[in-house]
C-alpha positions in Angstrom: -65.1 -79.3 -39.2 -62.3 -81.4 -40.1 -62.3 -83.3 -37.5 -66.2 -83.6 -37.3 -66.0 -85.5 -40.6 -63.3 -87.8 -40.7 -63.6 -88.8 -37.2 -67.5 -90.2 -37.6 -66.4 -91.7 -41.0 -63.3 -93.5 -39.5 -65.4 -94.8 -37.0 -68.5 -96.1 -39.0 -65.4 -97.8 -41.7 -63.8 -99.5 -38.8 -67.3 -101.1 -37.4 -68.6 -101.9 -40.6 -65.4 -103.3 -42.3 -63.1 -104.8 -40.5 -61.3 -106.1 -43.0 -60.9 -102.8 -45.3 -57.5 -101.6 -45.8 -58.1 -98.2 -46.8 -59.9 -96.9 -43.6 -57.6 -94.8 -42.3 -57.1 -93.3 -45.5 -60.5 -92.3 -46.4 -60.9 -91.1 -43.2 -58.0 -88.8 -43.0 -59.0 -87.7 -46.8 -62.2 -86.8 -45.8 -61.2 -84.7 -43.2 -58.3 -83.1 -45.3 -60.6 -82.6 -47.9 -63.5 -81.1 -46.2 -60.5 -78.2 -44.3 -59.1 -77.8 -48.3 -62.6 -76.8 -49.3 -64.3 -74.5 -46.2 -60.7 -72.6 -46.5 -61.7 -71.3 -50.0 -64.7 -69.9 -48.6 -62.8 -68.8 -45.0 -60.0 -66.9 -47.9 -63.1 -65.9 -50.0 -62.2 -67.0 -52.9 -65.3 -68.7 -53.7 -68.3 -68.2 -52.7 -70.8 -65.1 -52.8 -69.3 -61.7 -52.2 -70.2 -60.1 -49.1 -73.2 -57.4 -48.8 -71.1 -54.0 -47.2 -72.8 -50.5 -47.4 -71.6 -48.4 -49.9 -68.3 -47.1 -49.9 -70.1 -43.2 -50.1 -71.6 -44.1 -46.5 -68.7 -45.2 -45.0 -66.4 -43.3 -46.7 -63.4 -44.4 -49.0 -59.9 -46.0 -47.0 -56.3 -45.5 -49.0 -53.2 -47.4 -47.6 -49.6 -46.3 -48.7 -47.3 -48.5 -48.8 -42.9 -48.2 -48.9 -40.7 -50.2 -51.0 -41.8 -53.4 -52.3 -44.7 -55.9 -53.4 -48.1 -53.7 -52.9 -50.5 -55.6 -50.9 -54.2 -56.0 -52.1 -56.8 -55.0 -49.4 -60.4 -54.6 -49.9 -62.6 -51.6 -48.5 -63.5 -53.6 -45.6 -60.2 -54.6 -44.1 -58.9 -50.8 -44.5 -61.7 -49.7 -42.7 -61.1 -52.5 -40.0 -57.7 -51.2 -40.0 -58.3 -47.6 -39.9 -60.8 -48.0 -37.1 -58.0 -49.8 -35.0 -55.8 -47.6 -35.4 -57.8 -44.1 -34.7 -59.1 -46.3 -31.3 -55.3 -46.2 -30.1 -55.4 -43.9 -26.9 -54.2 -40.3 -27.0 -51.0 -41.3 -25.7 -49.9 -43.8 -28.6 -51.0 -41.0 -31.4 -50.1 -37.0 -31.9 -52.1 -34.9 -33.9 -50.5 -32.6 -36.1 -51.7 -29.3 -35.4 -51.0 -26.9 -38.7 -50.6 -24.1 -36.8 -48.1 -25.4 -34.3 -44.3 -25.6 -34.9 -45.0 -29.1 -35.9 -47.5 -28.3 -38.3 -45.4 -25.2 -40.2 -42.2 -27.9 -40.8 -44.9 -30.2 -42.6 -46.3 -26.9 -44.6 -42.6 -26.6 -45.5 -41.8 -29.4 -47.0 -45.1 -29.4 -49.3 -44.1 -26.2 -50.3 -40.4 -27.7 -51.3 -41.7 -30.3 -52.8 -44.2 -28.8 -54.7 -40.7 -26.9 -56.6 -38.9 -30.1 -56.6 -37.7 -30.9 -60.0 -39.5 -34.6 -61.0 -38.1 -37.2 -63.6 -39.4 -37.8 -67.1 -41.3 -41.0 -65.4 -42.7 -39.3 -62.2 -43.8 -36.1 -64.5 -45.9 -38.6 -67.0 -47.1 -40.1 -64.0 -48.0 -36.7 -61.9 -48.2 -34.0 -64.3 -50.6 -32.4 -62.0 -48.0 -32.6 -58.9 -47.5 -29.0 -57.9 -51.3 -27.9 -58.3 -52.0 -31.6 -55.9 -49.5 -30.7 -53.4 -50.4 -26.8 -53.3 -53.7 -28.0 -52.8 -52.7 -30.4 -50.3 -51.1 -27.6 -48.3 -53.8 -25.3 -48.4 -56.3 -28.6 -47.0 -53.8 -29.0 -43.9 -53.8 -25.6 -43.3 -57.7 -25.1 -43.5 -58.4 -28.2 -41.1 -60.1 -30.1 -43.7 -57.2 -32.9 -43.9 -56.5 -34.2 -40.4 -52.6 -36.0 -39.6 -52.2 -37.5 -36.5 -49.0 -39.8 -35.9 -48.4 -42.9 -34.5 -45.8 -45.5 -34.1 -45.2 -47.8 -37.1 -45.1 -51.0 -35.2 -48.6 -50.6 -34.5 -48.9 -50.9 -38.3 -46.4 -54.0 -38.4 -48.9 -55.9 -36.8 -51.0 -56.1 -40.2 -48.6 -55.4 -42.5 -44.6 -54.1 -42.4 -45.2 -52.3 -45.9 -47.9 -49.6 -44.8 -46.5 -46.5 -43.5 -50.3 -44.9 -43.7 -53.8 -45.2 -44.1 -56.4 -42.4 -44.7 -59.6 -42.2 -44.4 -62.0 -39.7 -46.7 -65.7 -39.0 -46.1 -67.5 -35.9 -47.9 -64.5 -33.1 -48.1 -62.6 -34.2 -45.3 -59.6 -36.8 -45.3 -58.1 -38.2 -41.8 -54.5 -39.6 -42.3 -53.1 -42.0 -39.5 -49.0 -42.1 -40.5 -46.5 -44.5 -39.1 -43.2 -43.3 -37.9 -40.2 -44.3 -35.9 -40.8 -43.3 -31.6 -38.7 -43.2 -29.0 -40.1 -45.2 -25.7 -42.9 -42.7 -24.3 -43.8 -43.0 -20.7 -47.2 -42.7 -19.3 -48.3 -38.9 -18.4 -45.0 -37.8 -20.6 -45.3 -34.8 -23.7 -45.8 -37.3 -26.8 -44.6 -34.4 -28.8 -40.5 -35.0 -27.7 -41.1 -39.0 -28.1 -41.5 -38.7 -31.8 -38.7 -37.8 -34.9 -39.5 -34.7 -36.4 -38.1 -36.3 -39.6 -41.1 -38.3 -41.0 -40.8 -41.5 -42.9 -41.0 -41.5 -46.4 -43.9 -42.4 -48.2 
């Protein structure tokens, strides 16, 4: 569009007047100009706010994030993410079945959290902890909270901070979770290719 402006206007300038110095410049200005000002509504920071459904249709989208500045992303971008991510093939993801051996080490460590003595700041910030993670536990257990792994470079692509993004429609929450893999080859067991420790959160 840029280029679509100060081109014609160059052009008319240097027919019309010969002699005028500032040609060039009003050219290129019009051109920088005209990039300067679609970008604000490319960025959307101007401009009317796009029509989505409601997030109750779609379904709400959480990121998690590790050390550092906390990205803002709107509903829309999650879900773009989240629906990139749970396309990945079988072979790039594993699904953590609760009952498998898998599953009971993640049942363990919400149970040892859940007795895991907090500071004076994380208490005032989670004085509901235990009952959330007990809850949590049961969820997994019961199916209704779905954990499937996959490698955290696929999440580097959009951003190196996520480790996770969930997914929650009605009474049921899918959590995609980024962790370190080994190189997994094609028609290999996923289940040896990933670190049974799991990235913190």
């Amino acid at each position: 569009m840029g280029v679509c402006v100060g081109l014609p206007i160059g052009f008319i300038l240097e027919n019309k007047l010969h002699r005028f110095v500032y040609s060039d410049v009003i050219a290129l200005a019009s051109a920088t100009w005209t990039v300067a000002i679609l970008s604000l509504f490319a960025a959307k920071i101007v401009g009317k706010p796009e029509e989505h459904p409601p997030a109750s249709a779609q379904g709400l989208c959480h990121f998690y994030c590790g050390p550092g500045p906390e990205q803002s992303w709107s509903q829309p971008e999650l879900k773009g993410l989240y629906d990139q991510l749970a396309e990945l093939p079988k072979s790039e993801k594993l699904h953590i079945d609760p009952n498998s051996s898998f599953g009971h080490q993640v049942s363990q460590i919400l149970n040892q959290c859940a007795y895991t003595k907090l500071s004076s700041l994380a208490e005032r910030a989670f004085p509901e902890a235990e009952q959330l993670l007990s809850l949590s536990g049961k969820l997994f257990k019961g199916g209704q909270i779905r954990v499937e792994l996959v490698s955290v470079d696929h999440f580097a692509r959009y951003d190196r901070a996520i480790r996770a993004v969930s997914h929650t429609n009605g009474a049921a929450v899918s959590l995609l979770v980024g962790c370190v893999t080994k190189c997994i080859s094609r028609g290999q067991d996923p289940l040896p290719g990933f670190y049974h420790e799991y990235v913190p959160l």
